[in-house]
MILO-721105 format. One record per residue (C-alpha): residue number from 1; residue in one letter; y, x, z. Coordinates in Angstrom, 1 decimal. Example, Ala and Ser with C-alpha at 12.3 -4.5 7.8 and 13.67 -1.06 7.14 Angstrom:
// residues 2
{resi 1 | resn a | Y -4.5 | X 12.3 | Z 7.8}
{resi 2 | resn s | Y -1.1 | X 13.7 | Z 7.1}
// end
This chain:
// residues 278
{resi 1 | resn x | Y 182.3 | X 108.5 | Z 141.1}
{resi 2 | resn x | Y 178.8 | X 109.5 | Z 140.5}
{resi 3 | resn x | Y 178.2 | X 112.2 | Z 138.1}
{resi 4 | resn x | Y 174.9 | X 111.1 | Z 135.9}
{resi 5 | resn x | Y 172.6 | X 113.3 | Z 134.2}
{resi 6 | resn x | Y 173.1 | X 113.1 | Z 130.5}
{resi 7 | resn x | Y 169.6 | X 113.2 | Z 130.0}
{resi 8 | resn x | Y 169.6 | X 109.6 | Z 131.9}
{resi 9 | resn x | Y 172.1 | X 108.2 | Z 129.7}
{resi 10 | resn x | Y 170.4 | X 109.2 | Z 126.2}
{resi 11 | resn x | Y 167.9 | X 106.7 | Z 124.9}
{resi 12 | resn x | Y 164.2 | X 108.5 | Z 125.2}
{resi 13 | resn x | Y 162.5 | X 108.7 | Z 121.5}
{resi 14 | resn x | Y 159.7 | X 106.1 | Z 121.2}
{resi 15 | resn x | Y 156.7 | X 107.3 | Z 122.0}
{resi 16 | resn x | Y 154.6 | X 105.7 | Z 119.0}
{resi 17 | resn x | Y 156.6 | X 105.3 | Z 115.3}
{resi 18 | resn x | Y 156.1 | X 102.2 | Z 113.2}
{resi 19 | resn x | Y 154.4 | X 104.3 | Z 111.3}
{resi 20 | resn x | Y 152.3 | X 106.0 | Z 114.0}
{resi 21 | resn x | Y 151.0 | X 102.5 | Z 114.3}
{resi 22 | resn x | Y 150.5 | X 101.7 | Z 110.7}
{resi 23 | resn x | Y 148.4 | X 105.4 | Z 110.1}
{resi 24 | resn x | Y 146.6 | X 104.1 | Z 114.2}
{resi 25 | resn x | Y 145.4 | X 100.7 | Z 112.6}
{resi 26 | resn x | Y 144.6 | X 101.9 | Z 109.2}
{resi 27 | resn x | Y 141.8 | X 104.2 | Z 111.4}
{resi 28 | resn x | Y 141.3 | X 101.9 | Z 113.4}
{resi 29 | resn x | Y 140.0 | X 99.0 | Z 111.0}
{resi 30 | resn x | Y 138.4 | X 102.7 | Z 108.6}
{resi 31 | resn x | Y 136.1 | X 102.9 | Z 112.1}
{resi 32 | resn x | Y 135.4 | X 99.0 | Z 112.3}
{resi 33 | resn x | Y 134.5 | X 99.3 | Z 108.8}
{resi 34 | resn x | Y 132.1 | X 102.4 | Z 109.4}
{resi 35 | resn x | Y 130.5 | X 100.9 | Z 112.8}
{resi 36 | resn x | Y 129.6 | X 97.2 | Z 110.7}
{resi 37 | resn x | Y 127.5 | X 99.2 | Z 108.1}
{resi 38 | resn x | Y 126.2 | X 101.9 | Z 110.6}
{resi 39 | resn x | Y 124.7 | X 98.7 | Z 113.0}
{resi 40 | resn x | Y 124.2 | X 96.1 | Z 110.1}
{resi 41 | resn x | Y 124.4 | X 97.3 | Z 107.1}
{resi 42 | resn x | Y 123.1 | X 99.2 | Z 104.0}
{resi 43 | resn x | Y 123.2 | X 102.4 | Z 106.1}
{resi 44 | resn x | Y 121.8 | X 100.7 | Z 109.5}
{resi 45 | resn x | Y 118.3 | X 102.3 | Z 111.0}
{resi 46 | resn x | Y 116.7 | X 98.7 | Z 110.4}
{resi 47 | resn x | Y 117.9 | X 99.1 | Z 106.0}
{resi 48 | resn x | Y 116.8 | X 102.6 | Z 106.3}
{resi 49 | resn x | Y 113.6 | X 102.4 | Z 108.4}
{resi 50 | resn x | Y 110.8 | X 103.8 | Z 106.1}
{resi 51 | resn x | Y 112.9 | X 105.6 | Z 103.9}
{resi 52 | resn x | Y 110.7 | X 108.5 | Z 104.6}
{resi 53 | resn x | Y 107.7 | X 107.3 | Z 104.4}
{resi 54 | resn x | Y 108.6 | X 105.7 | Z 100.8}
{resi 55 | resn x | Y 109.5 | X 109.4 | Z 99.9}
{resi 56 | resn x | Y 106.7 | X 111.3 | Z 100.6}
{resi 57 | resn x | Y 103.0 | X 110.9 | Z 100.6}
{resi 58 | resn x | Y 101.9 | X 113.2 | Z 103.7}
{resi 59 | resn x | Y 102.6 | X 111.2 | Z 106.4}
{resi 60 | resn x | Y 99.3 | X 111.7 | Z 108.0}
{resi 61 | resn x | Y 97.6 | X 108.9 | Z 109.3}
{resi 62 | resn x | Y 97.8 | X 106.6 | Z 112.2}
{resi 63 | resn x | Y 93.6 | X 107.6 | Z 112.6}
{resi 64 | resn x | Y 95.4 | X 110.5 | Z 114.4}
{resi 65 | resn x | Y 97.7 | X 110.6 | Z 117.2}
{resi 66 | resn x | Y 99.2 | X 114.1 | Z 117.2}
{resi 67 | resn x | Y 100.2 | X 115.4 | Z 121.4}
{resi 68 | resn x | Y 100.6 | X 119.2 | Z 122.6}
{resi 69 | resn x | Y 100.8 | X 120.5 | Z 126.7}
{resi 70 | resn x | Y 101.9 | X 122.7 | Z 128.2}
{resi 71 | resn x | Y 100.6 | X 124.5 | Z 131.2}
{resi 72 | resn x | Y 103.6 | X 125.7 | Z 132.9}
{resi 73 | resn x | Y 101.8 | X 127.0 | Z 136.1}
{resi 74 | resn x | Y 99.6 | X 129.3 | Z 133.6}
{resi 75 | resn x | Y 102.6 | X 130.0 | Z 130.7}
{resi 76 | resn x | Y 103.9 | X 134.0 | Z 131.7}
{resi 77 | resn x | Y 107.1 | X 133.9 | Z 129.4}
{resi 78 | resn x | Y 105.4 | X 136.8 | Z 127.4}
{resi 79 | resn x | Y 107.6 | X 134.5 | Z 124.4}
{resi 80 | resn x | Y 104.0 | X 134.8 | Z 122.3}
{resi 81 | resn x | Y 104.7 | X 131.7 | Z 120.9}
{resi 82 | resn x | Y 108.1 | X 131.9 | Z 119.9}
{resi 83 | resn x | Y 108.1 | X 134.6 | Z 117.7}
{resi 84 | resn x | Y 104.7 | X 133.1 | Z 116.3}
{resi 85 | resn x | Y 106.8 | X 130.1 | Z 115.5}
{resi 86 | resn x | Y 109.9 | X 132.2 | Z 113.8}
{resi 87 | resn x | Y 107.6 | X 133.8 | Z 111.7}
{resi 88 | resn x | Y 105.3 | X 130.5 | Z 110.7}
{resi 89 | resn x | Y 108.6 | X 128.4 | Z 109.8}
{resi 90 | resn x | Y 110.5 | X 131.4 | Z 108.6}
{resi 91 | resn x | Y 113.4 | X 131.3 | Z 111.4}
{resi 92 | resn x | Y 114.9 | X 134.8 | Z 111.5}
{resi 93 | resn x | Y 118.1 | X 134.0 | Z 113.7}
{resi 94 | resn x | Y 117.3 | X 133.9 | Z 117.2}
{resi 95 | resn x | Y 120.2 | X 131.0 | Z 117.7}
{resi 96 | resn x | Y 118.2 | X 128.8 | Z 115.4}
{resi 97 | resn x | Y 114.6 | X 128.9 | Z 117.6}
{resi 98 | resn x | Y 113.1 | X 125.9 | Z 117.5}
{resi 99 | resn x | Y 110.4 | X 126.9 | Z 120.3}
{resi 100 | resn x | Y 113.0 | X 127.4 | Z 123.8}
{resi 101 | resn x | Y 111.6 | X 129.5 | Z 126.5}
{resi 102 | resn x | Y 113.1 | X 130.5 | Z 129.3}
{resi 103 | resn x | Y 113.3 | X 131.7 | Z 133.1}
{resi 104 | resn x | Y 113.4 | X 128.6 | Z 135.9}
{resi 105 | resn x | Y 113.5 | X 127.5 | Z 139.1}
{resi 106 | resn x | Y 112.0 | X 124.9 | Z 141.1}
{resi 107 | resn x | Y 114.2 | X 123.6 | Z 144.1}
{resi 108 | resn x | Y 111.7 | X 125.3 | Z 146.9}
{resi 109 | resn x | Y 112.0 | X 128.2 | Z 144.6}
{resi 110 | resn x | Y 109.2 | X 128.3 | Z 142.7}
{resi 111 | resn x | Y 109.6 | X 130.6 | Z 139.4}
{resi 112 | resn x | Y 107.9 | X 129.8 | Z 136.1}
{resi 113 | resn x | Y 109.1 | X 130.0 | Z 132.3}
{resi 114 | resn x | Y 110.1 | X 126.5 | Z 131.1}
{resi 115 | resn x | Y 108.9 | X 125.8 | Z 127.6}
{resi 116 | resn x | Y 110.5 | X 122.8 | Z 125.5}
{resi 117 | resn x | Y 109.8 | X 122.5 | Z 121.7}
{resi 118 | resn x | Y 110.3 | X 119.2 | Z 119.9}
{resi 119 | resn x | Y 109.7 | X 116.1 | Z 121.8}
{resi 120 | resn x | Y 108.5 | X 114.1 | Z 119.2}
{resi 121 | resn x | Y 109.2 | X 111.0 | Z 120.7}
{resi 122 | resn x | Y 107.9 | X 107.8 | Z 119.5}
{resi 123 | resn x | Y 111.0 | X 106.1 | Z 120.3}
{resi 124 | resn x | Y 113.1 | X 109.2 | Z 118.8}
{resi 125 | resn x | Y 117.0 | X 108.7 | Z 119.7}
{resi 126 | resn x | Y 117.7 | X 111.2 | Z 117.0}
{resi 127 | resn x | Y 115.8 | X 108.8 | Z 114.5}
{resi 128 | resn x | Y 117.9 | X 106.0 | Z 115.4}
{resi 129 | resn x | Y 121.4 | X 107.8 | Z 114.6}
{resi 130 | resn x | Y 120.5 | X 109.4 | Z 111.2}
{resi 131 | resn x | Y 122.2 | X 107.6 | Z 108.5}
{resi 132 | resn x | Y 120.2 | X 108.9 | Z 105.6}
{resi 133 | resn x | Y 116.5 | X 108.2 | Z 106.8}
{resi 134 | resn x | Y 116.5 | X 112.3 | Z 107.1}
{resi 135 | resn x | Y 114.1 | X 111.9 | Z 110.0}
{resi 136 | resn x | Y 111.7 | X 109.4 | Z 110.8}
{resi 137 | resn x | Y 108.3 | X 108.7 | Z 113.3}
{resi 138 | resn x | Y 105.3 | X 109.5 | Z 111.0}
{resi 139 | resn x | Y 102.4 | X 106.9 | Z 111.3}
{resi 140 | resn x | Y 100.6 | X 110.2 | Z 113.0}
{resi 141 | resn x | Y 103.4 | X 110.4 | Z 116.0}
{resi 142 | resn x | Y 104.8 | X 113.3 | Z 114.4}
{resi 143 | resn x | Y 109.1 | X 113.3 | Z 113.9}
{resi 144 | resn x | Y 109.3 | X 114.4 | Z 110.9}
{resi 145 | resn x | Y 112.4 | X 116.3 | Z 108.6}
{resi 146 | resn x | Y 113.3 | X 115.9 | Z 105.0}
{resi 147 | resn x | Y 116.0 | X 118.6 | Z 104.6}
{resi 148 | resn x | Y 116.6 | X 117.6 | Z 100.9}
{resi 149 | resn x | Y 118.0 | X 114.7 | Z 102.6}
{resi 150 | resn x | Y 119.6 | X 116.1 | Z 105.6}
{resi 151 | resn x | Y 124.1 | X 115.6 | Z 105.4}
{resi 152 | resn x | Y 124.4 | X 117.9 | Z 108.3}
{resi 153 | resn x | Y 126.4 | X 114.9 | Z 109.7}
{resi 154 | resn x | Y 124.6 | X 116.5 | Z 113.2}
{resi 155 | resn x | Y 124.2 | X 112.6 | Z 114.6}
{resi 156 | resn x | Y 120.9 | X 113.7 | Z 115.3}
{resi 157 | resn x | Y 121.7 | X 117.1 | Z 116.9}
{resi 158 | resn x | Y 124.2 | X 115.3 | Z 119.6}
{resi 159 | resn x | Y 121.7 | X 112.2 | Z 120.3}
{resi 160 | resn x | Y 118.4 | X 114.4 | Z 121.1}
{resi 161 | resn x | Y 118.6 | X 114.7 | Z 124.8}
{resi 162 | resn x | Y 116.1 | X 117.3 | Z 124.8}
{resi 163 | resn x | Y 118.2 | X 119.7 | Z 122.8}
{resi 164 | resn x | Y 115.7 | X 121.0 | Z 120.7}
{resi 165 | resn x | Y 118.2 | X 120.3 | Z 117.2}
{resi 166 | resn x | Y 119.7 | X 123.1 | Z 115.7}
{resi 167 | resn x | Y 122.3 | X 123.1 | Z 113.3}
{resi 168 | resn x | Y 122.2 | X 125.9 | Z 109.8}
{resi 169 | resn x | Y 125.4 | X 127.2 | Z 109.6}
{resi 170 | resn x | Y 125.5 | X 130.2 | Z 107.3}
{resi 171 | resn x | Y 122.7 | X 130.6 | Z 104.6}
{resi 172 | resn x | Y 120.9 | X 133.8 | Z 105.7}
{resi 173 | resn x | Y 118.9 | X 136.4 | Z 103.3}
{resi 174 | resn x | Y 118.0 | X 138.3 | Z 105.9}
{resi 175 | resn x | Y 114.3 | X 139.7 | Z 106.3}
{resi 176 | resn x | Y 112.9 | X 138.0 | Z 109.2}
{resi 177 | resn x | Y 112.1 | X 140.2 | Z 112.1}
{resi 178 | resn x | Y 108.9 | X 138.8 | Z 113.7}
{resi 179 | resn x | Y 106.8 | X 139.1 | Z 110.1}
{resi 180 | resn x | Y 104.5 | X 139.8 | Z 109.0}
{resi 181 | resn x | Y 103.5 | X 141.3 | Z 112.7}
{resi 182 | resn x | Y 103.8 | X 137.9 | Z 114.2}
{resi 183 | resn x | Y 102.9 | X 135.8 | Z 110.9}
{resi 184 | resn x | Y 104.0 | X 135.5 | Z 107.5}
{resi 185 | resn x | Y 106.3 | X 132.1 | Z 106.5}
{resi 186 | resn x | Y 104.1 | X 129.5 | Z 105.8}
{resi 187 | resn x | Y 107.2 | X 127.0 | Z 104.6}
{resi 188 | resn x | Y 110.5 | X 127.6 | Z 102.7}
{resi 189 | resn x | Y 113.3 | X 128.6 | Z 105.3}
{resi 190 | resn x | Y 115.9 | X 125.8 | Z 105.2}
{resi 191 | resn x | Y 119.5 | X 125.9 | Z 103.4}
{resi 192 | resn x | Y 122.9 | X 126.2 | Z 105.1}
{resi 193 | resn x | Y 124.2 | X 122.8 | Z 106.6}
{resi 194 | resn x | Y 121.1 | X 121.3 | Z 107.6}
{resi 195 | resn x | Y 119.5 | X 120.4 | Z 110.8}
{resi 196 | resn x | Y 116.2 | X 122.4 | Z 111.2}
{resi 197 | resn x | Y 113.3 | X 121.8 | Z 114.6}
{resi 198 | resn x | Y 110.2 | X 122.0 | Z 115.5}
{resi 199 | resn x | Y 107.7 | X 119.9 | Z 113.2}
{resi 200 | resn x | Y 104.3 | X 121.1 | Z 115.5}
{resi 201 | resn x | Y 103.7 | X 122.9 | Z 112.2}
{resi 202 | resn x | Y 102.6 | X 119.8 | Z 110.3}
{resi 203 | resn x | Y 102.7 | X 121.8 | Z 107.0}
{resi 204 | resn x | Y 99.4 | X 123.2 | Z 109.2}
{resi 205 | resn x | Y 98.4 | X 119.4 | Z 110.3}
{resi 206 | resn x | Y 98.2 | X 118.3 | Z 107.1}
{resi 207 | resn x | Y 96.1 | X 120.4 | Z 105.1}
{resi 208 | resn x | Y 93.7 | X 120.6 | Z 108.3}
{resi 209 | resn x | Y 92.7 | X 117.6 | Z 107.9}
{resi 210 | resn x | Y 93.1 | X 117.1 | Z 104.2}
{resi 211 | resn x | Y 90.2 | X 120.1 | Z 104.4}
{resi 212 | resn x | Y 88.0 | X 118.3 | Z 107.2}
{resi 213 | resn x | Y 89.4 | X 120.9 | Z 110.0}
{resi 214 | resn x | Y 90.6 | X 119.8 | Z 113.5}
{resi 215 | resn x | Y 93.8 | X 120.3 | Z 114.5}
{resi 216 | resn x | Y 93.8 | X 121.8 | Z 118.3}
{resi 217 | resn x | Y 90.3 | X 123.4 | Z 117.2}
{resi 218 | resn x | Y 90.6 | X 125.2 | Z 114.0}
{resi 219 | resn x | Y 93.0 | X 127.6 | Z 114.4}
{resi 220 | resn x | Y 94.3 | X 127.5 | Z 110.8}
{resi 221 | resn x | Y 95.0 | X 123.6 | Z 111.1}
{resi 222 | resn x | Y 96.7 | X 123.9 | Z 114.6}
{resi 223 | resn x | Y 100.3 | X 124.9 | Z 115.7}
{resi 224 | resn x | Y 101.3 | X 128.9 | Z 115.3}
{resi 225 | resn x | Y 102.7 | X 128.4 | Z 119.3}
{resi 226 | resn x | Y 99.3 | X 126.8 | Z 120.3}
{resi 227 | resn x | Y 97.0 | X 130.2 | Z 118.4}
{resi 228 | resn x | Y 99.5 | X 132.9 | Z 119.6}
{resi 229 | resn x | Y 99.4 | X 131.9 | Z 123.1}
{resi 230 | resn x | Y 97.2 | X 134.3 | Z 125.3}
{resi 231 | resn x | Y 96.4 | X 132.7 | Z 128.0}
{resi 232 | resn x | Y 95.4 | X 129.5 | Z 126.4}
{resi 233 | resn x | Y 98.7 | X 127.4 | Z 128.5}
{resi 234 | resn x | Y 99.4 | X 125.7 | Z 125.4}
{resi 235 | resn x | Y 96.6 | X 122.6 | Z 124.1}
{resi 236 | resn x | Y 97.3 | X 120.9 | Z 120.9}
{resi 237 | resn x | Y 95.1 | X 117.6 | Z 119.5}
{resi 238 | resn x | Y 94.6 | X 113.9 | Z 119.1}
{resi 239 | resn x | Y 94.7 | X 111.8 | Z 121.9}
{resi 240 | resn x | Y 92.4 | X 109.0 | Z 120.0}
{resi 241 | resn x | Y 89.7 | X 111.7 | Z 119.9}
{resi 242 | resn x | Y 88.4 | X 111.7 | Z 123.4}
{resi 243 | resn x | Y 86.5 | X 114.6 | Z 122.5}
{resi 244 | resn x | Y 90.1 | X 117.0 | Z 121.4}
{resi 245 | resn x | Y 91.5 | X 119.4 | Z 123.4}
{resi 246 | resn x | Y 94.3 | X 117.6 | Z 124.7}
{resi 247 | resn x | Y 92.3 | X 114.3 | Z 125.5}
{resi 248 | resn x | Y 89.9 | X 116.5 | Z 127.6}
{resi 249 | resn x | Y 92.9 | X 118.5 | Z 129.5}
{resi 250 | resn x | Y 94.9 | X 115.2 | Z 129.9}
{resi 251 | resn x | Y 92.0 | X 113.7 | Z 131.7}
{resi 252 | resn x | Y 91.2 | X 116.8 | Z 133.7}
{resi 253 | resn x | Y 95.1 | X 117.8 | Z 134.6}
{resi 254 | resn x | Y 97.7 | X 116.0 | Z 136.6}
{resi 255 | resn x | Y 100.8 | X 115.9 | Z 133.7}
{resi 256 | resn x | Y 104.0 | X 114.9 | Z 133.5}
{resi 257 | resn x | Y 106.8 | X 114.7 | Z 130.4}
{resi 258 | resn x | Y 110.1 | X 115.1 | Z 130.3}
{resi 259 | resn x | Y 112.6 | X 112.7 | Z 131.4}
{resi 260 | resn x | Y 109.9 | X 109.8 | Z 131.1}
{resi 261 | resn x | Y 113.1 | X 107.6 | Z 132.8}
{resi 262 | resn x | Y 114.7 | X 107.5 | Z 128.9}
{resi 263 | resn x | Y 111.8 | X 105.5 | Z 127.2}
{resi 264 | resn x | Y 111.6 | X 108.1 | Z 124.2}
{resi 265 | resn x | Y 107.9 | X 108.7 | Z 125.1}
{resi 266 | resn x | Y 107.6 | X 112.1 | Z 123.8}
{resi 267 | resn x | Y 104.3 | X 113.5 | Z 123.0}
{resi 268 | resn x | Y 104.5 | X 116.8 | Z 124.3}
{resi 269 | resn x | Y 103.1 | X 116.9 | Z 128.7}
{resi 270 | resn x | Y 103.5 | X 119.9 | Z 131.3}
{resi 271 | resn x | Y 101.5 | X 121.0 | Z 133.9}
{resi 272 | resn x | Y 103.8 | X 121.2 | Z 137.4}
{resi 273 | resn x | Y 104.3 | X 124.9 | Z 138.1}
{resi 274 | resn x | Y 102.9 | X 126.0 | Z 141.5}
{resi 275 | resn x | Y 104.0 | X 127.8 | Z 144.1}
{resi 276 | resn x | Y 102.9 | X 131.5 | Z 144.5}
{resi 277 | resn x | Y 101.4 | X 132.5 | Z 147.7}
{resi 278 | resn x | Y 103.0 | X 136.0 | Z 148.7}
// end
């Protein structure tokens, strides 16, 4: 006779409960619920498309067609422009830069500083996920931000593919660091729970061309990044003017944008670095 393991012999305890189901289907049907007005309803991007535009009257103008480049063969990582940018927009945390430069590699070992503010796509994934109309494609190109708005749901934060969104999470008093020697703020700094980004200084945009000033030209009407650069590897315009900056480097330069393979069309091109002779 065959001894068995009493562990054999004792029924095993159901691995989901009557009411395991019950409290599974209750969140299941909560989600169905949530996707049917995220996709078609009240809350969907086609009900909320405009929302933006509807609450407030700068939206520039689709006269203009806002693009910046980048010259990453002639960019050297001096970080000019992002402490420019922190003082401008008034971001004294160095987790919450909106303007990300760092060291790179190419794969035959070319070394240049990668640069990669805001996107600004036209077809803007992070546009598409917001369920408040808290961001939105200006007539002008620009993605904009209403922070009044802004949930801090971060939908928007984990759709951009460029990572470029960051998150508030503590509300910060401190004195910023990088003014008044690198600028003084030039827009309120945000509150706690809110997504903040690069906004290629429309504050700037706007009342450039409210005054008659071009953007890309007038230094006052262009992007801090754009003036504080030294050696001139960052160009800011319209691409409608043929005569602007950018139109006039696009045409002369050989460019390239990131990860054109999505279909966000951002507005913002690079220059290939190029390899060093020794």
């Amino acid at each position: 006779m065959t001894n068995k393991n009493p562990k054999e012999t004792e029924p095993s305890a159901p691995i989901l409960t009557r009411s395991d189901f019950l409290k599974i289907g209750g969140a299941t049907l909560g989600a169905v619920v949530l996707s049917e007005l995220v996709i078609s309803g009240p809350f969907s991007p086609d009900a909320i498309q405009g929302i933006g535009a509807e609450a407030h009257p700068h939206q520039g103008s689709s006269d203009h067609q806002w693009h910046m480049a980048i010259d990453l063969d002639r960019c050297i990582g001096c970080l000019y422009c992002v402490r420019a940018c922190q003082a401008v927009n008034d971001v004294p945390d160095d987790e919450m830069r909106w303007n990300i430069v760092f060291p790179e590699r190419l794969e035959d070992g070319t070394e240049f500083f990668m640069n990669r503010p805001c996107q600004h796509c036209q077809e803007a994934p992070c546009v598409r996920v917001c369920p408040v109309g808290a961001t939105w494609v200006r007539p002008d190109g620009i993605v904009a931000m209403d922070y009044d708005r802004c949930i801090g749901c971060r939908y928007c934060q984990v759709a951009c593919p460029y990572d470029v969104r960051r998150f508030n999470w503590k509300t910060s008093d401190a004195p910023n660091p990088y003014q008044p020697t690198w600028g003084s703020a030039e827009v309120p700094r945000r509150p706690r729970g809110v997504v903040e980004k690069c906004t290629f200084c429309v504050h700037r945009i706007d009342r450039g061309v409210e005054q008659g000033l071009k953007p890309g030209v007038d230094r006052s009407a262009t992007p801090a990044c754009v003036v504080a650069c030294p050696v001139g590897a960052r160009i800011f315009g319209d691409i409608l003017d043929p005569e602007s900056p950018i139109s006039q480097f696009l045409a002369a330069n050989t460019t390239f944008r990131l990860r054109e393979d999505w279909g966000t069309e951002p507005k913002v091109h690079y220059v290939r670095p190029r390899k060093k002779e020794a």
